[in-house]
LOROFI-612640 format. One record per residue (C-alpha): x negated, y negated, z negated; residue number from 1; residue in three letters. Coordinates in steps of 0.001 Angstrom, whole numbers. Layout:
% residues N
[pt [X, Y, Z], NUM, "ALA"]
...
This chain:
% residues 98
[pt [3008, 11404, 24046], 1, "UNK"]
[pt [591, 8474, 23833], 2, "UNK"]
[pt [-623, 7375, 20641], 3, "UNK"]
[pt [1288, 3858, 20487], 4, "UNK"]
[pt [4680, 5551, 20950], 5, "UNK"]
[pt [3774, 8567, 18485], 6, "UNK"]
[pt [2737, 5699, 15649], 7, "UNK"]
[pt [6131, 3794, 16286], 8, "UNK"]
[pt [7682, 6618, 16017], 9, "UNK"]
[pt [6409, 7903, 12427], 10, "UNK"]
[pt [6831, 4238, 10979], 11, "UNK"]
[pt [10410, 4411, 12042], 12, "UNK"]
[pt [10732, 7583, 10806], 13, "UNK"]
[pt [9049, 5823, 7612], 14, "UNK"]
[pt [11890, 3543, 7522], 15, "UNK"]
[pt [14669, 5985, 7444], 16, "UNK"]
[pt [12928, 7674, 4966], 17, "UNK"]
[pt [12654, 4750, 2517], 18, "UNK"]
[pt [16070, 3675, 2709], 19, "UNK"]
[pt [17362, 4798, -490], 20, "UNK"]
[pt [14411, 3181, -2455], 21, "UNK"]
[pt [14659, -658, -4052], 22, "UNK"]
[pt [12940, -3460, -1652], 23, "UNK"]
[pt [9226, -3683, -3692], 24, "UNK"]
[pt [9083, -100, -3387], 25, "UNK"]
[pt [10097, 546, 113], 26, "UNK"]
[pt [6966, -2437, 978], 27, "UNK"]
[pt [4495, -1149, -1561], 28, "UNK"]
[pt [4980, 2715, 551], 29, "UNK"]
[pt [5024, 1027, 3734], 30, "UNK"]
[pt [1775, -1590, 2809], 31, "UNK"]
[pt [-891, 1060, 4277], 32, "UNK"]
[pt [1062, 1815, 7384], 33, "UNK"]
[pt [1438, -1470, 8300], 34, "UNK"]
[pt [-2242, -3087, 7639], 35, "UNK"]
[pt [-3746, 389, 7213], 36, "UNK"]
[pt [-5204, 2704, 4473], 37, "UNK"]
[pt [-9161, 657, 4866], 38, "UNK"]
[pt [-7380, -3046, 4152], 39, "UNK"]
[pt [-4613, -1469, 1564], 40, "UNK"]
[pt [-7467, -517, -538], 41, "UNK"]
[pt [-7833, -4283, -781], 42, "UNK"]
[pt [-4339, -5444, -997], 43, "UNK"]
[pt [-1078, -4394, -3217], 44, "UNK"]
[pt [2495, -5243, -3018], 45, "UNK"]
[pt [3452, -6561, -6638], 46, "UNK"]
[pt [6934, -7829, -5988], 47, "UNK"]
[pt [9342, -8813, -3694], 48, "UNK"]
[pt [12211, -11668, -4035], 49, "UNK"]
[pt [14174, -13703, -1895], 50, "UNK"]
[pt [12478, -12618, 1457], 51, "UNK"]
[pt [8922, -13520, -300], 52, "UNK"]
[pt [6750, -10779, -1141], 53, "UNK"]
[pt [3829, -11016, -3601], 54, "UNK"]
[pt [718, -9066, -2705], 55, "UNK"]
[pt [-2527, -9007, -5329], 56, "UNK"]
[pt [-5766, -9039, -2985], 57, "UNK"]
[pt [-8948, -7979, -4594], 58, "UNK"]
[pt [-10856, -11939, -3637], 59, "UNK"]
[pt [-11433, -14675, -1491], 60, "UNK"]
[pt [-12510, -13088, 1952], 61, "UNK"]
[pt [-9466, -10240, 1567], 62, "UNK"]
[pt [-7142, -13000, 616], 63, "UNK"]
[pt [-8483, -15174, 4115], 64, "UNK"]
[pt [-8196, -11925, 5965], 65, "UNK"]
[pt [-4562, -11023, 5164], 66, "UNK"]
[pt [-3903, -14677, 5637], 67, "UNK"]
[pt [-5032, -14701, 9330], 68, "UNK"]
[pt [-2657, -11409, 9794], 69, "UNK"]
[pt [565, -12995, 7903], 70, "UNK"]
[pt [3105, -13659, 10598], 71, "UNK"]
[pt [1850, -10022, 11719], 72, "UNK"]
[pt [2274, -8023, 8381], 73, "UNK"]
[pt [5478, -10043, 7289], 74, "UNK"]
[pt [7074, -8853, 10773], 75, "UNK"]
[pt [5567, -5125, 10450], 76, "UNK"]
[pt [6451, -4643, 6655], 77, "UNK"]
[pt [10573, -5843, 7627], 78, "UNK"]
[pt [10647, -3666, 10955], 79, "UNK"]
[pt [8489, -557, 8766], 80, "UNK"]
[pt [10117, -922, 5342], 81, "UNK"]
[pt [13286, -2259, 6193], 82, "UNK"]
[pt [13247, -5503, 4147], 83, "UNK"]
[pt [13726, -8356, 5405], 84, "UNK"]
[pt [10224, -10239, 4968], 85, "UNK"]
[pt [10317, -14059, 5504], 86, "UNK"]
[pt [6635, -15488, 3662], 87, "UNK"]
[pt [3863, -13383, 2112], 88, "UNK"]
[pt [2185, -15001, -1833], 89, "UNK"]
[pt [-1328, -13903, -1928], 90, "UNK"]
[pt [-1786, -13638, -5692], 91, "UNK"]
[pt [-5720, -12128, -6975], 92, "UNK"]
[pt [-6293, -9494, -9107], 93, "UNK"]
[pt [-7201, -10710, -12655], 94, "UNK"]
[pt [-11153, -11139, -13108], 95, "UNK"]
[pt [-11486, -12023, -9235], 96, "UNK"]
[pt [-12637, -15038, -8047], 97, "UNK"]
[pt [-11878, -17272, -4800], 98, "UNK"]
């Protein structure tokens, strides 16, 4: 099986999984799958409301970098996690600077 189809495979298999958990948690366990585990260490889900979820990004450059990838993580994070992801907040961690 090629590697594309295998991945798709184990995030939906992710999503089935996480059904049963509330929205921020179902996006905070499917965060590294969808920008993976290298960015995640830079990133964190911290809420989720009304289609927006709130990620805390450890400064400027991660917060530009995530930016760039928006559209792309808001559409992996609803097909992984099964929540319906309309805008990303980029929030940073307390003591970090722009």
């Amino acid at each position: 099986m090629p590697l594309d189809k295998m991945r798709d495979l184990l995030k939906a298999s992710l999503g089935r999984t996480l059904q049963s958990l509330p929205a921020e948690d179902r996006l905070a366990m499917a965060w590294p799958v969808v920008c993976g585990r290298a960015m995640a260490e830079h990133g964190a889900i911290i809420g989720y409301a009304d289609g927006i979820a709130r990620v805390q990004v450890t400064g400027g450059a991660w917060r530009q970098q995530f930016q760039a990838m928006q559209n792309q993580l808001a559409s992996e994070l609803t097909r992984v996690a099964g929540v319906n992801v309309t805008a990303i907040h980029w929030e940073f961690k307390r003591n970090d600077k722009a």
